[in-house]
C-alpha positions as CSV (number, residue, x, y, z in Angstrom):
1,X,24.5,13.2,-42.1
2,X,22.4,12.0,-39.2
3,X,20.2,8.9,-40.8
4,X,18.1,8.9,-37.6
5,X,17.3,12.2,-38.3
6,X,17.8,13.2,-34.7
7,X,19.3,16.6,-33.6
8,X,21.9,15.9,-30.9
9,X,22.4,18.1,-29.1
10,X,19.1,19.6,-30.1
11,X,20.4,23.3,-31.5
12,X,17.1,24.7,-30.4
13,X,17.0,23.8,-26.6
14,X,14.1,21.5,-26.2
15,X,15.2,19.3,-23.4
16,X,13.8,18.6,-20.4
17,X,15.7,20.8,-17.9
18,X,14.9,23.2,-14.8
19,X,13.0,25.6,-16.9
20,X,10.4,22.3,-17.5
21,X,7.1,22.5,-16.0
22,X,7.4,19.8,-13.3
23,X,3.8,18.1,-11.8
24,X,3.9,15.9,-8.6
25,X,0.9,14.1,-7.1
26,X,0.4,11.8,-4.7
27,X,-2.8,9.7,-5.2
28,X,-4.1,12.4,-7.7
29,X,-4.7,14.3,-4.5
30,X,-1.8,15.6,-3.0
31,X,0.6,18.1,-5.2
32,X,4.1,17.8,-3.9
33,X,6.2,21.3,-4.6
34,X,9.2,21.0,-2.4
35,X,11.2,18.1,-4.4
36,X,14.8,18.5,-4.9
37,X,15.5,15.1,-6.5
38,X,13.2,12.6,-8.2
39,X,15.0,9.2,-9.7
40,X,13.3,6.1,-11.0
41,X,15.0,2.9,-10.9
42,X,13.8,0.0,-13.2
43,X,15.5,-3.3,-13.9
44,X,14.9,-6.5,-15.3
45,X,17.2,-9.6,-13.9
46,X,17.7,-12.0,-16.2
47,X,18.7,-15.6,-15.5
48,X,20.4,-18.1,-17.9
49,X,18.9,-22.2,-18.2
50,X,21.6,-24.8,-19.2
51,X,19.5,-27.7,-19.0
52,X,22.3,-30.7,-19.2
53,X,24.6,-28.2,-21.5
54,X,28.0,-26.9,-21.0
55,X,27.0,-23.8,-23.1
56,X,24.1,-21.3,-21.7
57,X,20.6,-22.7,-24.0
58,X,18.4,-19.8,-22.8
59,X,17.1,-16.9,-21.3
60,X,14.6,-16.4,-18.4
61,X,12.2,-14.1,-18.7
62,X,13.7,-12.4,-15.3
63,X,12.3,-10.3,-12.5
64,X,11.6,-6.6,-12.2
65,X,12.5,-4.4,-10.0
66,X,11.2,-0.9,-9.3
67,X,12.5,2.1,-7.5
68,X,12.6,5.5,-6.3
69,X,14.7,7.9,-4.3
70,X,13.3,11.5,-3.7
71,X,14.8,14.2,-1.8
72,X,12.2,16.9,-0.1
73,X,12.0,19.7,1.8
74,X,11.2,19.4,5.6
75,X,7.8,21.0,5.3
76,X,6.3,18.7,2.3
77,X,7.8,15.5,3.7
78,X,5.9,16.3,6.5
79,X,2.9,16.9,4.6
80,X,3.8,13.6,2.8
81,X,4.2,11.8,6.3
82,X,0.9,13.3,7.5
83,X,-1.2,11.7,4.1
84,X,0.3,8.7,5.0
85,X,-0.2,8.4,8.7
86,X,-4.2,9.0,7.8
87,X,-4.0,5.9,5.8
88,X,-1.8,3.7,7.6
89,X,-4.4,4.4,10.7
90,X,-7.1,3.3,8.4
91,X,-5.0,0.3,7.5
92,X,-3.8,-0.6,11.2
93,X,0.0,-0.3,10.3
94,X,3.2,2.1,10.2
95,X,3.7,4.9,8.1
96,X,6.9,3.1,5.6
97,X,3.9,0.2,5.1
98,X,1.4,2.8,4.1
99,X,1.2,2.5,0.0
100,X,0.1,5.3,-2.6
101,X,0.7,6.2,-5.8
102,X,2.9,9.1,-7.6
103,X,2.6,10.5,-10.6
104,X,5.2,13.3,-11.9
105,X,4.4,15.1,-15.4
106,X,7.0,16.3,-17.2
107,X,6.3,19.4,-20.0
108,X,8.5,20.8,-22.3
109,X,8.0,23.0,-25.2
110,X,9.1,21.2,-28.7
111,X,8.9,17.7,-26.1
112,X,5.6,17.2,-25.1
113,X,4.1,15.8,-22.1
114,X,6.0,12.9,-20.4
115,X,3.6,10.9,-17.5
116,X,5.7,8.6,-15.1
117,X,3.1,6.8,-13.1
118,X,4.4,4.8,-9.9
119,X,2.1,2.3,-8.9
120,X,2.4,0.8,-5.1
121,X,4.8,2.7,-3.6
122,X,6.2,2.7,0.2
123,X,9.0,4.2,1.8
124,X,11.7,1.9,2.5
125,X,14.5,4.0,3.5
126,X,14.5,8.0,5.1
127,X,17.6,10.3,5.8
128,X,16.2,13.5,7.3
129,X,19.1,16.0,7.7
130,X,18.5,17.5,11.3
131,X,21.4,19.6,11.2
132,X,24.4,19.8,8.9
133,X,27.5,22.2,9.0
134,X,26.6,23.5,5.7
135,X,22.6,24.0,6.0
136,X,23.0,26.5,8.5
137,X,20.6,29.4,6.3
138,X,18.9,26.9,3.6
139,X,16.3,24.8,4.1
140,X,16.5,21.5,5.4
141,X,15.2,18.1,3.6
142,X,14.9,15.0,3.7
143,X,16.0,11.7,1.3
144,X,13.9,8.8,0.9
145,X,13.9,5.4,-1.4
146,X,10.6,3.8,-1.9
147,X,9.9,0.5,-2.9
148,X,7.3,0.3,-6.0
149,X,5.4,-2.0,-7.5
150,X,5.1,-0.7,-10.9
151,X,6.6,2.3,-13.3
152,X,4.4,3.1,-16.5
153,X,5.9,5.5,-18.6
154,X,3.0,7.3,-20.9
155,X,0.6,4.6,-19.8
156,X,3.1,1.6,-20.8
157,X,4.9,-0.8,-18.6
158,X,8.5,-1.7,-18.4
159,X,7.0,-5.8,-19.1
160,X,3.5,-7.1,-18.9
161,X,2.5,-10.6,-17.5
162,X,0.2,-13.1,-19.1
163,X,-2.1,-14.5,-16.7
164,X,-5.4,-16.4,-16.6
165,X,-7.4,-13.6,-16.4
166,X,-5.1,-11.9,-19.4
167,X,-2.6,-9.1,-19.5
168,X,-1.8,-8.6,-15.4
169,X,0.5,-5.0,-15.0
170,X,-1.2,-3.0,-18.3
């Protein structure tokens, strides 16, 4: 008997999976179609205090770190580039220090709606594959990592910071 009261593996298939109906935007204006691969990375790094003690006496809050590596086709990357070449002309700098936001929606019958919003994001790092032995009939993408400020998941953050003006990151 399952106390929980969770199914695993669920008997009636709802999980997220390639049959899911899949949403990308970029700055609510852009839909992105060609993605192959879309992984967040979020991470909290924790430091220890020891005062004058042999023995660890606390816990830092720590730092958070957000990521994201997507892999594209050729032809939306390029789109992608495009959007951000108008605003990094607007800004006066390079494409990779052009920032926007991403937003992927996840929906799944028996699920619900899942809304990852990435909040500051910039590319850090891009592999395009020019040519490779075994793309020789398929399309062609390209691999990026971004560098992101902020993950919300549904509308809540990974941590929240107090500041003078109140809840900063909310």
């Amino acid at each position: 008997m399952n106390a929980a009261g969770l199914l695993y593996p669920d008997i009636l298939g709802a999980r997220y999976s390639r049959t899911s109906v899949i949403d990308i935007s970029v700055d609510n204006a852009m839909t992105i179609e060609g993605c192959t691969k879309f992984v967040l990375h979020r991470k909290l790094t924790r430091g220890k205090s020891w005062g004058r003690a042999v023995k660890a006496q606390g816990r830092t809050r720590g730092r958070f770190e957000f990521g994201l590596q997507m892999s594209l086709y050729t032809d939306e990357y390029n789109l992608l580039m495009a959007r951000l070449g108008e605003k990094a002309s607007a800004a006066g700098g390079g494409i990779f220090s052009a920032a926007f936001g991403l937003s992927i929606s996840l929906f799944e019958p028996g699920i619900g709606t899942t809304l990852w919003q990435l909040i500051g994001c910039s590319i850090s790092d891009e592999g395009e594959k020019v040519i490779e032995d075994s793309m020789f009939g398929s399309d062609l993408g390209v691999d990026a990592d971004f560098d992101v400020m902020e993950i919300l998941k549904d509308g809540v953050s990974a941590g929240l910071e107090n500041g003078s003006l109140g809840q900063l990151g909310a």
